[in-house]
C-alpha positions as CSV (number, residue, x, y, z in Angstrom):
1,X,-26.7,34.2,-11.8
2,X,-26.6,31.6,-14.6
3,X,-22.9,33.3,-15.6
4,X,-21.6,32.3,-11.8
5,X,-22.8,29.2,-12.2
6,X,-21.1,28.5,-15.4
7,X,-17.8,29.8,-13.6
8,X,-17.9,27.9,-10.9
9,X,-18.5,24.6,-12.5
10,X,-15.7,25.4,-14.9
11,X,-13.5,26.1,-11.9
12,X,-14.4,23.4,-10.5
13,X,-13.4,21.2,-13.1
14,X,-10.6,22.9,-14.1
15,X,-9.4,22.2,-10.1
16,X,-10.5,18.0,-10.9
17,X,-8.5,18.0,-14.2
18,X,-5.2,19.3,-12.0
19,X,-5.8,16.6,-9.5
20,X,-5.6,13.7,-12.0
21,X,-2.8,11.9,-12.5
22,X,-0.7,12.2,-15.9
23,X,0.2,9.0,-17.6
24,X,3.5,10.2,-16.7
25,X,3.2,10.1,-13.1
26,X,1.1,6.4,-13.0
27,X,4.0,3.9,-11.2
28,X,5.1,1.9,-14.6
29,X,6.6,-0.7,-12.5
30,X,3.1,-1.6,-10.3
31,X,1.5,-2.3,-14.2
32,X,4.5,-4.6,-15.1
33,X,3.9,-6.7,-11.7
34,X,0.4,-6.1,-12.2
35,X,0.3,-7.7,-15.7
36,X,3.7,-10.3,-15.3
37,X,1.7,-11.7,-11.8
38,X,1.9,-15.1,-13.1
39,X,5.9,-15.2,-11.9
40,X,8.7,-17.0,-13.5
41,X,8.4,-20.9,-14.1
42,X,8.5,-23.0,-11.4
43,X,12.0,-24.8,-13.6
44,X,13.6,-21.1,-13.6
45,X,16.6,-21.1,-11.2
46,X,18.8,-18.8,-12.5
47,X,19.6,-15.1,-12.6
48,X,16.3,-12.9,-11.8
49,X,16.5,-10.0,-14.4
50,X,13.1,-8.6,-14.9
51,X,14.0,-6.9,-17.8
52,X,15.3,-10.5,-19.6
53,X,12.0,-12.3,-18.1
54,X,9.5,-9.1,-19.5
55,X,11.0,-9.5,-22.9
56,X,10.8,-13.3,-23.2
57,X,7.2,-13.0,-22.0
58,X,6.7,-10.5,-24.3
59,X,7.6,-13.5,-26.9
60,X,5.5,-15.7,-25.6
61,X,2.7,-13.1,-25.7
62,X,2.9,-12.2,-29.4
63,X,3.7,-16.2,-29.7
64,X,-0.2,-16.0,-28.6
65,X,-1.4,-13.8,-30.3
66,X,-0.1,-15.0,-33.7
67,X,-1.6,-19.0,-32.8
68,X,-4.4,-17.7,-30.5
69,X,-4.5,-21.5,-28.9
70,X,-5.0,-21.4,-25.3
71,X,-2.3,-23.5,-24.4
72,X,0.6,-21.6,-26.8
73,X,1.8,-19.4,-24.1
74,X,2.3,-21.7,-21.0
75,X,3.8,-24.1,-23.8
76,X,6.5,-21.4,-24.8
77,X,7.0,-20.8,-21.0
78,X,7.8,-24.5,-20.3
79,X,11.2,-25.5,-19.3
80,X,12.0,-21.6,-18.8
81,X,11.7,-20.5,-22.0
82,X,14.3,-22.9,-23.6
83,X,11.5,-25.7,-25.1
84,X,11.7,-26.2,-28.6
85,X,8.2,-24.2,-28.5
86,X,10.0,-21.2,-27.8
87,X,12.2,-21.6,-30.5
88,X,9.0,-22.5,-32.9
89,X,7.8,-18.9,-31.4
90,X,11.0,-17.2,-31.9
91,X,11.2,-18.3,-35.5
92,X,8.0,-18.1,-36.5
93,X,8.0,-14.3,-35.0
94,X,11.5,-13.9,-37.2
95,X,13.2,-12.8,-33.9
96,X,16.9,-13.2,-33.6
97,X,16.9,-17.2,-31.9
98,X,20.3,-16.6,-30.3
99,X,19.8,-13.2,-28.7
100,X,16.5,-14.9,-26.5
101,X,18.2,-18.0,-26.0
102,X,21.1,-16.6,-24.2
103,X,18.8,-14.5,-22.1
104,X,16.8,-17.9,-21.4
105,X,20.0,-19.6,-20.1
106,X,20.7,-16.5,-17.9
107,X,17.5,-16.7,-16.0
108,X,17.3,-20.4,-16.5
């Protein structure tokens, strides 16, 4: 009796484990607008490349998280992404200044 038990509630979560989704099935793309819902800044009125815009945010994230002040990452945001505070964050990150730059001026 106890045995059948034991089966059935390893069955069952054998059948549970089979239902969940794998990280590789989760929709990437729904976290990336999940996480970037703050949109481009309202001065952006170039080019909409997600890609460019995710890796310039990305910049201004680790810009954060280097400074951790509240107002670091809307600061590297302003004036999409070309402010001298970006380039602060860009060289104090040691990241290639041009490279970013020219993406800025795409989507900018």
């Amino acid at each position: 009796m106890v045995w059948r038990i034991l089966v059935g509630i390893f069955v069952t979560l054998v059948i549970l484990a089979l239902q969940t989704p794998t990280v590789n099935s989760i929709n990437i793309n729904r976290y990336i607008l999940r996480k970037r819902n703050t949109g481009l800044p309202a001065d952006c009125r170039g080019r909409y490349d997600p890609s460019m815009i995710i890796k310039l945010e990305n910049v201004c994230d680790d810009c954060y998280n280097l400074y951790k002040e509240p107002d670091v990452h809307q600061l590297c945001r302003s004036e999409c992404f070309s402010s001298s505070f970006f380039k602060q964050c860009l060289n104090a990150l040691l990241m290639i200044e041009e490279e970013y730059l020219n993406m800025a001026e795409v989507i900018g």
